[in-house]
N, C-alpha and C positions, 0 to 999 in steps of 0.2 A: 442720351443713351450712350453709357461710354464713353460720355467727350468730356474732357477735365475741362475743369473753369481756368481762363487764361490767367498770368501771373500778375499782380500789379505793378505798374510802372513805374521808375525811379520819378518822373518828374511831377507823379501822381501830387495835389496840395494836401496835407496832415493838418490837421485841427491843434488851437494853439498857436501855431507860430505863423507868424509876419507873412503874407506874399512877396518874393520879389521877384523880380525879371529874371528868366533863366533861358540859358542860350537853347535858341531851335533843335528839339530833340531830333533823332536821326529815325528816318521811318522804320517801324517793328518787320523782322523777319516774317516774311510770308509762314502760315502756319500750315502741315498737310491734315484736313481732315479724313475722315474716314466715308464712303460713298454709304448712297444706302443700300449696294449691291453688296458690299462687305460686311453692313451690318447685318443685313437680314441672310448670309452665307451663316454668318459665325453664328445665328442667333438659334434658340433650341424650342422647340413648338411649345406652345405653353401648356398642350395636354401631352406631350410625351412620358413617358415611364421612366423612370430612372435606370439608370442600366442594367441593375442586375433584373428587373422585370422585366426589359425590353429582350432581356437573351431568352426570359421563359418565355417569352412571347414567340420568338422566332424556334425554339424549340420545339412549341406547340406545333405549329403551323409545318413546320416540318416533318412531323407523323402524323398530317391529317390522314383520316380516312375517308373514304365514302360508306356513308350510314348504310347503303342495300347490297353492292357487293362486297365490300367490305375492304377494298383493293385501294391502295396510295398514289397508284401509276397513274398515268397521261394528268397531270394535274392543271394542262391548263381545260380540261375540262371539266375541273373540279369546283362547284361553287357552294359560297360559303353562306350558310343562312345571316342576315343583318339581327337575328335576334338568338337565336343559340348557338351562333357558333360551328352547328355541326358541319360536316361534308356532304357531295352528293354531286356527282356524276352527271350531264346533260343528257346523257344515254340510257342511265340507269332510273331517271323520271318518268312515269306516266302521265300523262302525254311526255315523247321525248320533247325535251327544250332541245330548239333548232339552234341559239346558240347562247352565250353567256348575254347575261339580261342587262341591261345601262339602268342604273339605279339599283333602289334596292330590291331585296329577294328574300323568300321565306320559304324556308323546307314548307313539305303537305304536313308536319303536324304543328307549325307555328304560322301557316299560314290560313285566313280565314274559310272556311268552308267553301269547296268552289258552289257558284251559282250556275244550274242549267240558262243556257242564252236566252235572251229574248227571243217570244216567238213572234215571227212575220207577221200581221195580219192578213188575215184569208178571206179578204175582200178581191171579187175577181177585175174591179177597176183597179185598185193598186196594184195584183202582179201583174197584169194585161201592160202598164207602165215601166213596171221595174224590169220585165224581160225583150219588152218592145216589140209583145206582139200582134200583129196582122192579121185582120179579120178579112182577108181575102179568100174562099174557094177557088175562085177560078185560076190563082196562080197554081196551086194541086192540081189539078185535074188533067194538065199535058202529064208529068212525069208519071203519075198513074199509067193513064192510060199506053206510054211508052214500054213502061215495067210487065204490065198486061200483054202486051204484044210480043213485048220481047221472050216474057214468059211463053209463052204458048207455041213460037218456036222452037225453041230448047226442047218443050216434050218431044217435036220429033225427031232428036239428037238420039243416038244409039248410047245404052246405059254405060258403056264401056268412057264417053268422053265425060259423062260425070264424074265417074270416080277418078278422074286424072285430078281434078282441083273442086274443092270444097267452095262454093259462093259463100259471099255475105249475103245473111239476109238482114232484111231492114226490121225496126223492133214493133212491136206490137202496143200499141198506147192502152191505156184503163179506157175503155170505154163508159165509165160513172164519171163525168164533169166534175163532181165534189173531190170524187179519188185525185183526178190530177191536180187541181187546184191545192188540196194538202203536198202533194209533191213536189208541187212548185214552192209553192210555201214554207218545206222544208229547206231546200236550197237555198231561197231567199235567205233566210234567218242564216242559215250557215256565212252566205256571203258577205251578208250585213254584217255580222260580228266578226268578222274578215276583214272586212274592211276593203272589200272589192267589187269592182264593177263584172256586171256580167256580159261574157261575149264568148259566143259560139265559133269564133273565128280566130287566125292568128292576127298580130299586130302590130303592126311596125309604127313605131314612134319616133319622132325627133331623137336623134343625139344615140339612137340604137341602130341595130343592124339593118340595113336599107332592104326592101323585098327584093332588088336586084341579086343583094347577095347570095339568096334562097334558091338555090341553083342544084335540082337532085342530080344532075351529070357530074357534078362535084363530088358527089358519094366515094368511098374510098371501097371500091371492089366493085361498085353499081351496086344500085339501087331499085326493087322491083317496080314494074309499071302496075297500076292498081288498071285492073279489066273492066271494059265496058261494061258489063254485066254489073260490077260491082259499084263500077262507079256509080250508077244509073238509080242503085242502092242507096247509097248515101245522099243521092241529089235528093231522093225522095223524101229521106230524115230530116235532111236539112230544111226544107217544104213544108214536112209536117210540125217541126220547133219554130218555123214561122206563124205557124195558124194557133202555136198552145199546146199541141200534140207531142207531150214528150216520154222519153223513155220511163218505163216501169219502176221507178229508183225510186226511194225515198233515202233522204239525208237525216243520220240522227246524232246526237251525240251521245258518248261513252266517255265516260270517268276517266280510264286510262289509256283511252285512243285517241279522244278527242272526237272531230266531225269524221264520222263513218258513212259508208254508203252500204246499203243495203235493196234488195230482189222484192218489189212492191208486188210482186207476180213473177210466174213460172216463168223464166225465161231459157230458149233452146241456142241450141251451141250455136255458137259464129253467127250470132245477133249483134249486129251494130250497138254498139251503146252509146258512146259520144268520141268527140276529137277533139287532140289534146289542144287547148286553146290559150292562148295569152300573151304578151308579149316576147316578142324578137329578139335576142341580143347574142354578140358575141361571148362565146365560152371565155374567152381571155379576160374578159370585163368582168365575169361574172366566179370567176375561179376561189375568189374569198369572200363569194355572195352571204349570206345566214339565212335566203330562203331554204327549206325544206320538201319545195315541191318542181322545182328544177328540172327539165326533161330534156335528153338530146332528140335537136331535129335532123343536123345534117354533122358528120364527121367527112371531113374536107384532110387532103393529105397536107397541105398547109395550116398547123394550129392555129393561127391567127384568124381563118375564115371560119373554123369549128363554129354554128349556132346551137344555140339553146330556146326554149321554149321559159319563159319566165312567169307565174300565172299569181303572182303577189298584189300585182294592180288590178288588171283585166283577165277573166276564167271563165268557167262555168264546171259541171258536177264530175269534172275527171281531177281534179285539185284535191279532192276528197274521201277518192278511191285508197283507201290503203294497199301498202305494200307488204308482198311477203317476208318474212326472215329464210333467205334462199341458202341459209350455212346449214339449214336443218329437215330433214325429212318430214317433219310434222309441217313445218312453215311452206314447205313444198306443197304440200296436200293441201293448203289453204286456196292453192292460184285457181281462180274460174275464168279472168281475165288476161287474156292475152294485149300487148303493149307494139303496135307494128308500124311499120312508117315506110310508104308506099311514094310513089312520085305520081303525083297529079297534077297535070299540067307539065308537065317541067318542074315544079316546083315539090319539097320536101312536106308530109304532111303526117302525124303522127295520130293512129285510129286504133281505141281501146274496141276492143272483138270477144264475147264471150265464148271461151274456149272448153266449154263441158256445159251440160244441161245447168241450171241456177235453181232450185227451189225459191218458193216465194219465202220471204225470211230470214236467207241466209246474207253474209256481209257479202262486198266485192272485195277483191283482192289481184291484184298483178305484180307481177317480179318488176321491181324498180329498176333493178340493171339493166334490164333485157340482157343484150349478151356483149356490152363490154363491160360490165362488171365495175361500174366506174361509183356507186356509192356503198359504205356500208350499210349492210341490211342485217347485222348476227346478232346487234341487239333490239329489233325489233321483235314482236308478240307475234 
């Protein structure tokens, strides 16, 4: 490839004539070949375009647009269909793509019909397995009975110390077995085609941020103490999702949402719903993460100790809660869910709180920001 045939040599023998003895040739000049880093520099793809199609090509590409807004900007969030060609926006996709896909990609009208997921089976030996629950009563029946007591104190508190702070109440389960069993059942399915384990707790793993780290005194302004009262609340939930007893939710999916959570029942304000669960890591580790469901636990005045809540491996049904579009008054009016993170124990803990009455039916929804404002939400529904 590229290499001449070397020359022939004066003492080369010709056909015809006599052999005779000829004085010892002098050894040939060393010859430079060419490496095969030079050939394959200099060498041209074998499906390349010829130049002048290769400029219409860069031409093209250079007034892409996106097919739904119609807009050429932020183009590295711009992907390109493998089969027409067109534009489209990670943000401007239903469901949003969390981020540019490794392989190939196909707009929604070259790509094939999406399929609803697999559903879970709603066998109550398999989810009794899949959520790892405990057919104990008697571990219930202390924090009950605490919650009881501590209730019936409180009535003789004067109405004036109620209205200082609103309590958590704990939520209220389907009492029909079949009802919660389909709700588990929804999650499951959600999880399973996630591709994640489930866990009602935070997580700390090898080679991530150590529990020591998780320090609410670290809080940047402090951090509220969550109250006995309430705490006493949540132990109780916690209690009740060990026996099977879980919140009034069912998980569905939606076309251009994706996994939604939605009010299996009436649920009343500042009803515990769940806490945010999943693995531990540092924000600095995780700063050009392509998860999508990212939550801060603790803002430390050192960026390097910033945590995060990461729930891509290990979660459970706050992963699923959508977020408001909080750039818009309508998207505002969506939030029923408030997003708050209290110090229990000493330690940082993040508890989604229903913040207005819930009809049965309607979606969940919380402002993803909370209030540092740290992802965008203006192209969300």
């Amino acid at each position: 490839m590229g290499r001449a045939a070397p020359p022939s040599s004066p003492s080369s023998p010709q056909l015809g004539r006599k052999r005779t003895a000829a004085p010892t040739p002098e050894p040939p000049t060393p010859r430079r070949y060419c490496s095969m880093d030079d050939v394959m520099r200099r060498a041209r793809a074998v499906d390349a375009p010829p130049p002048v199609a290769r400029a219409r090509v860069y031409t093209y590409y250079e007034n892409l647009i996106c097919e739904t807004c119609g807009s050429g900007d932020r183009d590295d969030d711009l992907l390109l269909c493998d089969r027409c060609d067109r534009g489209h926006h990670t943000f401007c996709l239903r469901p949003i793509a969390a981020r540019v896909p490794i392989g190939p990609w196909f707009c929604p009208v070259c790509a094939p019909p999406a399929k609803a997921p697999k559903r879970f089976p709603m066998k109550q030996t398999k989810i009794i397995d899949f959520f790892g629950i405990r057919k104990d009563g008697q571990d219930a029946q202390a924090p009950k009975c605490r919650l009881s007591q501590d209730a019936r104190r409180r009535r003789k508190r004067s109405l004036v110390m109620h209205k200082k702070r609103r309590r958590i109440l704990p939520f209220v389960p389907s009492e029909d077995e079949a009802r919660r069993l389909k709700q588990m059942a929804s999650l499951a399915t959600a999880m399973t085609s996630s591709k994640t384990k489930f866990s009602n707790e935070l997580t700390y793993m090898p080679n991530m941020a150590p529990r020591s780290s998780n320090l609410a005194r670290l809080e940047v302004g402090g951090m509220q103490v969550l109250p006995k009262e309430d705490k006493e609340s949540i132990e109780l939930c916690r209690t009740m999702q060990q026996r099977g007893e879980c919140p009034p939710l069912l998980v569905v999916f939606d076309s251009l949402e994706g996994f939604t959570v939605q009010a299996d029942a009436d649920i009343k304000d500042m009803t515990f719903l769940a806490e945010y669960a999943g693995d531990v890591d540092y924000l600095e580790k995780r700063a050009n993460d392509d998860i999508d469901c990212i939550m801060t636990l603790l803002l430390t005045a050192d960026p390097s100790q910033r945590l995060v809540i990461c729930p891509d491996k290990r979660g459970n049904i706050s992963r699923f809660i959508s977020g408001i579009n909080n750039h818009t008054q309508d998207g505002k009016k969506k939030q029923n869910v408030k997003c708050v993170r209290y110090d229990i124990d000493g330690e940082s803990h993040v508890l989604l709180v229903a913040c207005r009455d819930i009809p049965r039916g309607e979606k969940l929804y919380y402002d993803y920001n909370g209030y540092e404002h740290a992802y965008p939400t203006q192209h969300f529904l």
